[in-house]
C-alpha positions in Angstrom: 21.6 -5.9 43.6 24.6 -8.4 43.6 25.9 -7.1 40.1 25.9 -3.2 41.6 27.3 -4.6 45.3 30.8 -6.1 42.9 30.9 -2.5 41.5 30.5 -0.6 44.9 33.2 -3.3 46.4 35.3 -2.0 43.5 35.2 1.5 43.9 35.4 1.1 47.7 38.3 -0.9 47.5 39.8 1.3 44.2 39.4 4.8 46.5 41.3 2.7 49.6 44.1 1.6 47.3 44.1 5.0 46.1 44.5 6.7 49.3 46.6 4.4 50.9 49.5 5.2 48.6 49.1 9.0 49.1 48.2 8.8 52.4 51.8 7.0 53.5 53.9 10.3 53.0 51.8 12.4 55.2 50.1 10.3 58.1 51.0 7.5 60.5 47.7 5.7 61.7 47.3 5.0 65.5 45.0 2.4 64.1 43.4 -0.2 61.7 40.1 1.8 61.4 42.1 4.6 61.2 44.3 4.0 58.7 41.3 2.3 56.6 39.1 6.1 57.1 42.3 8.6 55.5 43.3 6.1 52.9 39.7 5.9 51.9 38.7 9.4 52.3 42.0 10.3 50.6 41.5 8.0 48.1 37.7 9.7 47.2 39.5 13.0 47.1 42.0 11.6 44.5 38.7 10.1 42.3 37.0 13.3 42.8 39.9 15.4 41.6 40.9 13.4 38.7 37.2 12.9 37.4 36.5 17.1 37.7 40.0 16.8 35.2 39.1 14.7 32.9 35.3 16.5 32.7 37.1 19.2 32.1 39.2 18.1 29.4 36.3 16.3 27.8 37.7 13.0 28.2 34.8 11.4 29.4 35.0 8.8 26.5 35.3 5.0 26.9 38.9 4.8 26.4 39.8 6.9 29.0 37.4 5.7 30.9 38.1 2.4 30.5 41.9 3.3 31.6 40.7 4.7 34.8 39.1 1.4 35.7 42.0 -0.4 34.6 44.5 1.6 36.6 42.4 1.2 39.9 42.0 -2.7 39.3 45.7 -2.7 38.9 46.5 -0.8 42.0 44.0 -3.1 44.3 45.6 -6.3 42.8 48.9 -5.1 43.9 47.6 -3.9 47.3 45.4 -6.7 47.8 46.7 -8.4 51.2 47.4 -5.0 52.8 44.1 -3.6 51.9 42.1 -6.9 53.1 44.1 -6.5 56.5 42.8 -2.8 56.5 39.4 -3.2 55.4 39.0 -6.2 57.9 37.5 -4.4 61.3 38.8 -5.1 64.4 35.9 -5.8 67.0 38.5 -7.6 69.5 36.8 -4.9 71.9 33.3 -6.0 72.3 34.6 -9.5 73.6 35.0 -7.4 77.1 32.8 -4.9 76.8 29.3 -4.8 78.8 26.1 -6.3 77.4 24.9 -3.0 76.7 27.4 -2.0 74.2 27.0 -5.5 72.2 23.3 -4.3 71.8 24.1 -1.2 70.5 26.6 -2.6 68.6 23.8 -5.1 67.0 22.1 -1.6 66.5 24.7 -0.3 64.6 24.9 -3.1 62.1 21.3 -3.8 61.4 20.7 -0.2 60.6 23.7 -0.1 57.9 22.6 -3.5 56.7 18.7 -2.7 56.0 20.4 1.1 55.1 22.6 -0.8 52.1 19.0 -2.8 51.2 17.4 0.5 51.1 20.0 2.3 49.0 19.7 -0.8 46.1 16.2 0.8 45.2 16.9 3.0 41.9 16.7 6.6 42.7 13.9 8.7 43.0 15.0 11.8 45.6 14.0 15.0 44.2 17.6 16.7 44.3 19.2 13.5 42.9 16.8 13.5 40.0 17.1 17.3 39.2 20.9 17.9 39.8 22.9 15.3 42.1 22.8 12.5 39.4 21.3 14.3 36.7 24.3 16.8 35.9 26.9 14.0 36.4 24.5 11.9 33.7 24.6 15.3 31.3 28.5 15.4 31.6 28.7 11.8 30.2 26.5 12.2 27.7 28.7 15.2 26.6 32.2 14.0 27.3 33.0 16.1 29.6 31.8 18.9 32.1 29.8 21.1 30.4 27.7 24.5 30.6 23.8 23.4 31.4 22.0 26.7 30.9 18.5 26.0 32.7 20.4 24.3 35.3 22.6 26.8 36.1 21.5 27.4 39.8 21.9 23.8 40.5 25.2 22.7 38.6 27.2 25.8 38.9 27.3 25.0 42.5 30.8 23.2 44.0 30.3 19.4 43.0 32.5 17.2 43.8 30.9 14.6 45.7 28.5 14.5 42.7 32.0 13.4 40.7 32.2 10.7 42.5 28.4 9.3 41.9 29.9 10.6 38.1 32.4 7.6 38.8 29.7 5.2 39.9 27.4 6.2 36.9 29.9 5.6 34.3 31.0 2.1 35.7 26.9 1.0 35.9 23.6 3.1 36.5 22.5 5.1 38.9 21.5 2.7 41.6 25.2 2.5 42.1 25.7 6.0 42.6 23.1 5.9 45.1 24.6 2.6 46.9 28.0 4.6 47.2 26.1 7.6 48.8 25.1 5.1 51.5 28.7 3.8 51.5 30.2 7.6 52.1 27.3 7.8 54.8 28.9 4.7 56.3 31.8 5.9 56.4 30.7 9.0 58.1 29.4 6.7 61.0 32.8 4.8 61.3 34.3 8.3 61.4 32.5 9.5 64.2 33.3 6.3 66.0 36.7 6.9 65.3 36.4 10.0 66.8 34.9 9.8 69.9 37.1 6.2 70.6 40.4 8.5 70.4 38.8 10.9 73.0 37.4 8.2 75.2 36.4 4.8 74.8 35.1 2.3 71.8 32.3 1.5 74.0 31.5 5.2 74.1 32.7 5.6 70.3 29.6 2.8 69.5 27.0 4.8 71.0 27.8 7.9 69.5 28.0 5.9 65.7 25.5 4.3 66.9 23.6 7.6 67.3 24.5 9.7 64.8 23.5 6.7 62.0 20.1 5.8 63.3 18.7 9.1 63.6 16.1 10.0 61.7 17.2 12.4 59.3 20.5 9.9 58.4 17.6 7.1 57.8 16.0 9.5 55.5 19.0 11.0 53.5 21.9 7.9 53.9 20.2 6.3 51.2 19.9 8.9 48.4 22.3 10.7 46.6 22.3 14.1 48.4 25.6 15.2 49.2 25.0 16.3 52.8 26.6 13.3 54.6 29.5 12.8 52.5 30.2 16.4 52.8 30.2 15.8 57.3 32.0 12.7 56.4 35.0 14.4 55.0 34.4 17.5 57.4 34.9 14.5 60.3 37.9 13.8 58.9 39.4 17.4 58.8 38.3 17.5 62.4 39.9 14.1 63.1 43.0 15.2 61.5 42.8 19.2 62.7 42.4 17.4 66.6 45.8 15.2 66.1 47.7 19.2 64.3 46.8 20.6 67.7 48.4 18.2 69.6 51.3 17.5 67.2 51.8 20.9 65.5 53.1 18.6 62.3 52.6 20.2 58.9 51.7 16.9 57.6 48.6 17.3 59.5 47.5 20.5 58.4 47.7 19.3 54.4 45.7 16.7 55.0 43.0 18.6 57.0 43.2 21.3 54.4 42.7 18.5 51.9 39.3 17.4 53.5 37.9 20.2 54.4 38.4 21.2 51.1 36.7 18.8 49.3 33.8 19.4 52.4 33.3 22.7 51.2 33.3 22.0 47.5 30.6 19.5 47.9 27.6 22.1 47.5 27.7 26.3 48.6 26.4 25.0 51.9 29.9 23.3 52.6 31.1 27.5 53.0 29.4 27.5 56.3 31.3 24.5 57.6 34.6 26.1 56.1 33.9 29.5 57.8 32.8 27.9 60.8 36.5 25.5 60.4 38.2 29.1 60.3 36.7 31.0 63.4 37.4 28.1 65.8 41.0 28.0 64.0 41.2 31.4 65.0 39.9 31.9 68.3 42.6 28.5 68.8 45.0 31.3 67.5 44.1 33.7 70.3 44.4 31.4 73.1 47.9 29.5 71.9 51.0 30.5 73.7 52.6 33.9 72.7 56.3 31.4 72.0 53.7 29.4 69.4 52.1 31.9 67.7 54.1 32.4 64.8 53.9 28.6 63.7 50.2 28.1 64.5 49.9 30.9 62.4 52.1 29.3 59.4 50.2 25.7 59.7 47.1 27.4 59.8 47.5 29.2 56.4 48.5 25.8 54.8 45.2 24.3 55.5 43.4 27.5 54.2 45.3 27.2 51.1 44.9 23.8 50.5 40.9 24.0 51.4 41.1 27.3 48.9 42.9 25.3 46.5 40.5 22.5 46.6 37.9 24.2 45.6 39.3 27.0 43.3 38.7 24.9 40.3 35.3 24.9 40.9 34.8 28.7 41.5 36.7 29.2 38.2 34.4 26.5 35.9 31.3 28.8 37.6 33.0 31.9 36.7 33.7 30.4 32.9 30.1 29.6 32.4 28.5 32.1 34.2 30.8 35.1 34.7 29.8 34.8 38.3 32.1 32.8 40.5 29.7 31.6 42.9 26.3 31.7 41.0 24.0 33.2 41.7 24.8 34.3 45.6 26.7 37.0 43.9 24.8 38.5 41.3 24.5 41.8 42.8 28.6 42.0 41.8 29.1 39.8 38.7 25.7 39.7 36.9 26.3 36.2 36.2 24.3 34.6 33.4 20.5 33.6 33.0 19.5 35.4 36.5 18.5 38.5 38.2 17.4 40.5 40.8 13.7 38.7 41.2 14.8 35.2 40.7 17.2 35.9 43.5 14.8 37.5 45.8 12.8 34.1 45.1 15.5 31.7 45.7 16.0 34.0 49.3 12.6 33.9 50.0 12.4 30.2 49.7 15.6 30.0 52.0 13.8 32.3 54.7 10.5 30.2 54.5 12.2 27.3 56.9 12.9 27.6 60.5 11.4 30.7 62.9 13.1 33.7 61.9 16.7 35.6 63.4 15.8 37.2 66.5 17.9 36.2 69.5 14.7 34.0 71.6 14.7 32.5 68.1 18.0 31.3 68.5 17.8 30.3 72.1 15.0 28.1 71.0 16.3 27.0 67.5 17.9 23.7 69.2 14.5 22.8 70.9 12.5 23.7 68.1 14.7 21.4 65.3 14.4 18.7 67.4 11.0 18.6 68.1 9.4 20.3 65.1 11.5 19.3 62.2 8.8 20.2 59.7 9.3 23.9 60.2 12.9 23.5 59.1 11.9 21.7 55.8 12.1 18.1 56.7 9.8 15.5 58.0 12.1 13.8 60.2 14.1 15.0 62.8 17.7 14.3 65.0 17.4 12.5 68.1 16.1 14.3 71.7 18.9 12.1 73.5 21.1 15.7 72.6 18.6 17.6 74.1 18.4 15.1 77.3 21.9 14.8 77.7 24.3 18.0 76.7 23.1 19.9 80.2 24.4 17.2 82.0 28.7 18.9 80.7 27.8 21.4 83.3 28.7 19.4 86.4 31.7 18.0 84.4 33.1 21.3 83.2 35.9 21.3 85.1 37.3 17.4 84.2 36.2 18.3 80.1 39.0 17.4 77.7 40.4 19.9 75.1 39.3 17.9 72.2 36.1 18.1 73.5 35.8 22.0 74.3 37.1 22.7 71.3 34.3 20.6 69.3 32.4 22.4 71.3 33.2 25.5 70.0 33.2 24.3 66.6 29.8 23.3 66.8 28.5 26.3 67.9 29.4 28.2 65.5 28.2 26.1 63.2 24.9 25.8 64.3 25.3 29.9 64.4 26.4 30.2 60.8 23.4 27.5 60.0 20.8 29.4 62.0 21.7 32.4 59.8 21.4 31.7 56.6 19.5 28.4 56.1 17.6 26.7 58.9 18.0 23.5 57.2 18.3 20.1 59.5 20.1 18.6 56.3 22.5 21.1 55.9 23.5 20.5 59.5 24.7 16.9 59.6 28.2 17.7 60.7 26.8 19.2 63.4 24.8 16.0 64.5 28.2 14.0 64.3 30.0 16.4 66.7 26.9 16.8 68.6 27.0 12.4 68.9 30.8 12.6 69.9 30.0 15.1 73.0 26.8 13.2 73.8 28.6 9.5 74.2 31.3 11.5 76.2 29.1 12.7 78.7 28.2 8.6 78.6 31.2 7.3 79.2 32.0 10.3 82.2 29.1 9.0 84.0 29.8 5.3 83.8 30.9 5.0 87.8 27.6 6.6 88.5 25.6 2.9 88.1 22.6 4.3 88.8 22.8 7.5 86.4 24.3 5.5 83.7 21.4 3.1 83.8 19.5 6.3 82.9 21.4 7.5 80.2 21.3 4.1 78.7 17.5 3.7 78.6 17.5 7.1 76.9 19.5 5.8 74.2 17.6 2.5 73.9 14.4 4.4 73.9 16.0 6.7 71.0 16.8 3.7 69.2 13.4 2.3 69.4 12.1 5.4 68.2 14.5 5.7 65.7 13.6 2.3 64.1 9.6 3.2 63.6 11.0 6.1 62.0 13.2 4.2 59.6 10.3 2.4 58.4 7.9 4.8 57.9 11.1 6.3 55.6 12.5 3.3 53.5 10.4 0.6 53.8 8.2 1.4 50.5 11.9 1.6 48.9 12.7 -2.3 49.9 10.5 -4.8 47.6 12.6 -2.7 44.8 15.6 -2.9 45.8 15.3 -6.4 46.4 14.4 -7.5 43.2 11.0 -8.4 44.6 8.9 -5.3 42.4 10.0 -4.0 38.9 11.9 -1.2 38.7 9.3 0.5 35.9 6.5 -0.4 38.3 8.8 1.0 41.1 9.4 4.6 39.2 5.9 4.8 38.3 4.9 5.2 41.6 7.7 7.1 42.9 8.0 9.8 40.5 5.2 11.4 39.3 6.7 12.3 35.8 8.4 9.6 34.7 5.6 7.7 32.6 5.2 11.3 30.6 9.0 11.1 29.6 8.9 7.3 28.8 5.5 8.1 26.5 8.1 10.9 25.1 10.8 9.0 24.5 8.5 6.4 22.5 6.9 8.9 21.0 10.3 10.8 19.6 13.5 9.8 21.5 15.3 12.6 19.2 12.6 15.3 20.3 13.9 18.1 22.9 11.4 19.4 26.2 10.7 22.5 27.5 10.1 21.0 30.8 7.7 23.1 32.8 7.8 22.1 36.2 10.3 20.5 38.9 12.2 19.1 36.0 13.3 15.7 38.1 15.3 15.0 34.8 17.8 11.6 35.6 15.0 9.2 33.7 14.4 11.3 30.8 15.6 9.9 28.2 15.0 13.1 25.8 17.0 16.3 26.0 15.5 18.7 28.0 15.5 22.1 28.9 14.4 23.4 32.5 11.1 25.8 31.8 10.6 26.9 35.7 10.2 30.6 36.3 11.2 30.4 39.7 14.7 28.9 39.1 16.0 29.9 35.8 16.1 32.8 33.0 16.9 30.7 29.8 13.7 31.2 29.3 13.1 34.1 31.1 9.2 34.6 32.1 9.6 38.3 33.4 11.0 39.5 29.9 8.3 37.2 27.8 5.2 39.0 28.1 3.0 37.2 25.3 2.6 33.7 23.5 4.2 35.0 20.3 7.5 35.9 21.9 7.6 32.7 24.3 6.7 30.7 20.7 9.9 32.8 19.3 12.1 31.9 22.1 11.3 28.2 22.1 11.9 28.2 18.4 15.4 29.6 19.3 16.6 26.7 21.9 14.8 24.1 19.4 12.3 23.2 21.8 9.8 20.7 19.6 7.7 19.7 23.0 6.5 20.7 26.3 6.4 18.3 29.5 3.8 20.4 31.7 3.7 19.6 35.4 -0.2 19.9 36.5 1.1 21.2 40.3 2.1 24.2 38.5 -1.4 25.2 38.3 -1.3 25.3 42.6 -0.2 27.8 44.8 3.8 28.2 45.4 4.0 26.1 48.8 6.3 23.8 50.6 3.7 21.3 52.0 1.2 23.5 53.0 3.4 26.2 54.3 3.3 29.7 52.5 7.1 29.9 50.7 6.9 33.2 48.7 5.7 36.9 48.9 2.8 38.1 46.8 5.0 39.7 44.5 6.8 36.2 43.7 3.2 34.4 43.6 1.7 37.0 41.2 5.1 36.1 39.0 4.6 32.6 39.3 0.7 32.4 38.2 1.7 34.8 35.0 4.2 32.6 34.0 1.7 30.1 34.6 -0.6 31.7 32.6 1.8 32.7 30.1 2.3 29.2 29.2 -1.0 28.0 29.2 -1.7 30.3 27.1 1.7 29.3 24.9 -0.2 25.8 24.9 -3.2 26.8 23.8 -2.5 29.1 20.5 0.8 26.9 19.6 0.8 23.3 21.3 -1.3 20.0 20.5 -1.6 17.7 23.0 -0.9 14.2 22.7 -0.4 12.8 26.5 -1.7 13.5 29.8 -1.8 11.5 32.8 -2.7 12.6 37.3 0.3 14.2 37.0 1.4 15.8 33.4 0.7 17.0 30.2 2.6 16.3 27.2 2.3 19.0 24.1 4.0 18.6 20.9 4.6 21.7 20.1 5.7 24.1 16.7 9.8 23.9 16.1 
């Protein structure tokens, strides 16, 4: 863990030096933490931007590589006393501040600390292994950013917080691209605080960090390379920045919250939503300025659209390249982009629709209960925190004192959770919405804080929260910190955490040059054999509803020089997510003559030579 802490110091301190020289021209800080949060978030953008460049250039080779580093360390070393006095935090306010606060505080810092402890544990998430850390770990391997064919649905997606675990991957391994997804998590926490201090208070800025980075669902996904957190964290600082154009009306402001919320909505398709949602409260803000002010809201409003579009152009125009679809596959209907159709896109929508209660309007009066108390029905296990549902009724007496900035994150998170509720009940995809949601909740904290006896309350709330919080955190990470301690090998480690990986090290011993046909969920990032992705549901490079017999799935194998087959025993199960139904009958019967399809593949062509609780291992004729 020490060797991949050094790295993670570097690239935190590379992206600060980084953004602090590009940030100088367009923003002023009000303060230390501020100035630290755009010159780091800037400085991501930068890495980000540069890395998708030279992927695309195919100049991932050491050299070049190599340079990269070189330039940063250079950059730092000039910078060095300005960035220490930056990255230094100033916690000159918690000498005055109430008892209360200190404990929170003292909340605050244990969480990120056993977070960090957590995140040193190599990866093992399910979307990291298939396509957050795998594709980046492809792109390497190739030099540059390349077509994956079986992986279209998952790589042809916006990426470019996975550029940045790219960065991480190429300087070390993958447990430092996982330790910087905790670091951009951290920084979404500090953002938050930042926040809610400008609106109020730091003692009211604490507990809403304090908040947003203990519940449940940020202990769950804070330390694993998802790209969900990063993707609010940058979406924080468009808000952060968009808050300070409203007041100022500067156009430096508007480039730099088209900046971020263009690399927010480049992270993954979800990011959209939080751009559409960005551009409804931009214009309903349009509506309601002065008639005289029209014309230049109007102006500094198109800058940050065409920024944001600009942002993430390049990454509509790579998907178009590979796939002819632009946004593959939501657009199929209109492009009839690559190794997809019609049924694989009613299964990828079914699968959607399976999570949360449906689109009618009592739905959507009870979605807020029913995702905090029932997080299972929107495909997580843990939840957000009920001090949002204790707490937001309480703006009604104090509608009339309410600040701007905080009616119009009200408003922005609304139609968020809208734009969420109709498309993909998701709590993951909502974590922008739980950072607002924590910036209103510690303002209707600090309102109440003449009212001794109420605030008392609200405080005991929180604690509780915390408290609840915490047994959460350990039921989540705990397994994950004997590993990332040093205290459990990592092979004993990734044995028990993901079910495939001793099939793919038997492979790789076996014939390291040997390509898979991997039938199953294809968590690929520890294979250390080329490998194609074999599941019907998510893919047509090998396209189960054309292949109707064992000779013409042979054939096709033969043609993408397939010599083995990984086989996944869950695929002999029912289609569900947990034990909740996921697909129509027409999408099941699909899925068990695939399944039989390739069974039957095995039997007249393969010869097995591993099999373990988990998977099969065929060799198979090439």
């Amino acid at each position: 863990m020490i060797t991949e802490l050094a790295y993670l110091i570097f690239i935190a301190a590379g992206a600060l030096a980084v953004g602090n020289i590009a940030r100088q021209p367009f923003h002023k800080s009000q303060s230390r933490l501020e100035e630290f949060l755009v010159s780091s978030g800037l400085g991501f953008v930068i890495i980000s931007a540069a890395f998708f460049i030279l992927g695309a250039l195919k100049l991932y080779i050491t050299p070049v590589l190599v340079a990269a580093d070189v330039v940063l360390l250079l950059l730092i070393a000039v910078q060095a006393k300005n960035l220490a006095a930056i990255a230094i935090p100033d916690i000159s306010w918690l000498k005055d501040s109430p008892p209360i606060s200190k404990l929170i505080f003292a909340a605050f810092v244990l969480f990120a600390a056993l977070n960090f402890i957590a995140s040193a544990a190599p990866p093992t998430s399910a979307d990291a292994l298939v396509h957050h850390l795998t594709a980046p770990k492809i792109y390497l391997s190739e030099h540059g950013i390349v077509n994956i064919p079986s992986l279209q649905l998952m790589t042809e997606a916006p990426m470019s917080v996975n550029m940045i675990y790219l960065y991480g991957l190429q300087l070390l391994n993958g447990k430092l691209a996982q330790m910087t997804a905790w670091y951009l998590s951290f920084l979404a926490a500090l953002a938050v605080f930042m926040i809610t201090a400008r609106i109020t208070t730091k003692q009211a800025a604490v507990v809403a960090a304090t908040l947003f980075a203990t519940m449940p669902i940020f202990s769950v996904f804070n330390v694993r390379p998802y790209v969900d957190i990063p993707l609010a964290f940058f979406a924080l600082l468009a808000t952060h920045l968009f808050l300070q154009w409203l007041e100022r009306n500067e156009t430096k402001h508007a480039v730099l919250t088209g900046l971020f919320m263009g690399m927010a909505v480049s992270a993954k398709n979800t990011g959209l939503l939080t751009g559409a949602a960005f551009a409804i409260t931009i214009a309903v803000m349009f509506l309601r300025a002065p008639a005289d002010k029209k014309a230049r809201f109007a102006a500094q409003a198109a800058i940050i659209g065409v920024v944001a579009a600009a942002m993430l152009a390049p990454w509509l125009i790579k998907s178009y390249l590979n796939t002819g679809d632009p946004m593959h596959p939501f657009l199929y209907e209109y492009f009839q982009g690559t190794y997809w159709n019609n049924d694989l896109g009613r299964t990828l929508l079914e699968f959607h629709r399976s999570h949360g209660i449906g689109f009618s309007l009592p739905s959507l009066i009870s979605f807020p209960f029913k995702i905090t108390v029932n997080p299972q029905l929107f495909a997580d296990t843990a939840g957000v925190t009920p001090v949002f549902l204790g707490f937001l009724p309480l703006l009604w007496p104090l509608r009339k004192k309410v600040p701007r900035q905080i009616t119009t994150l009200l408003m922005f998170v609304a139609m968020l959770v809208v734009l969420q509720f109709f498309t993909a009940q998701q709590t993951r995809y909502m974590f922008l919405a739980w950072g607002i949601l924590s910036i209103i909740t510690a303002y209707i904290v600090h309102s109440f804080r003449t009212e001794r006896l109420i605030q008392a309350g609200l405080y005991a709330l929180v604690a509780m929260s915390l408290a609840m919080n915490a047994a959460l955190w350990a039921a989540a990470n705990l397994d994950d910190l004997p590993a990332a301690a040093g205290l459990q090998p990592e092979k004993e480690y990734l044995m028990k955490k993901v079910p495939t990986y001793a099939a793919t090290e038997y492979l790789a011993a076996a014939d390291k040059n040997g390509t898979a046909c991997w039938y199953g969920e294809g968590r690929g990032f520890w294979a250390k054999n080329p490998y194609v992705w074999c599941n019907p549901l998510y893919q047509a490079y090998v396209d189960f509803l054309e292949i109707k017999t064992p000779q013409q799935l042979s054939q096709r194998l033969k043609e993408i020089n397939i010599s083995y087959v990984l086989y996944e025993k869950r695929m002999r199960q029912p289609p569900l997510y947990g034990k909740k139904k996921v697909y129509s009958d027409k999408t099941a019967e699909y899925y068990f003559s695939s399944n039989q399809l390739m069974q039957a593949y095995l039997g007249g062509f393969g010869t097995k030579i591993y099999e373990d609780n988990n998977t099969e291992v065929y060799k198979v004729a090439g």
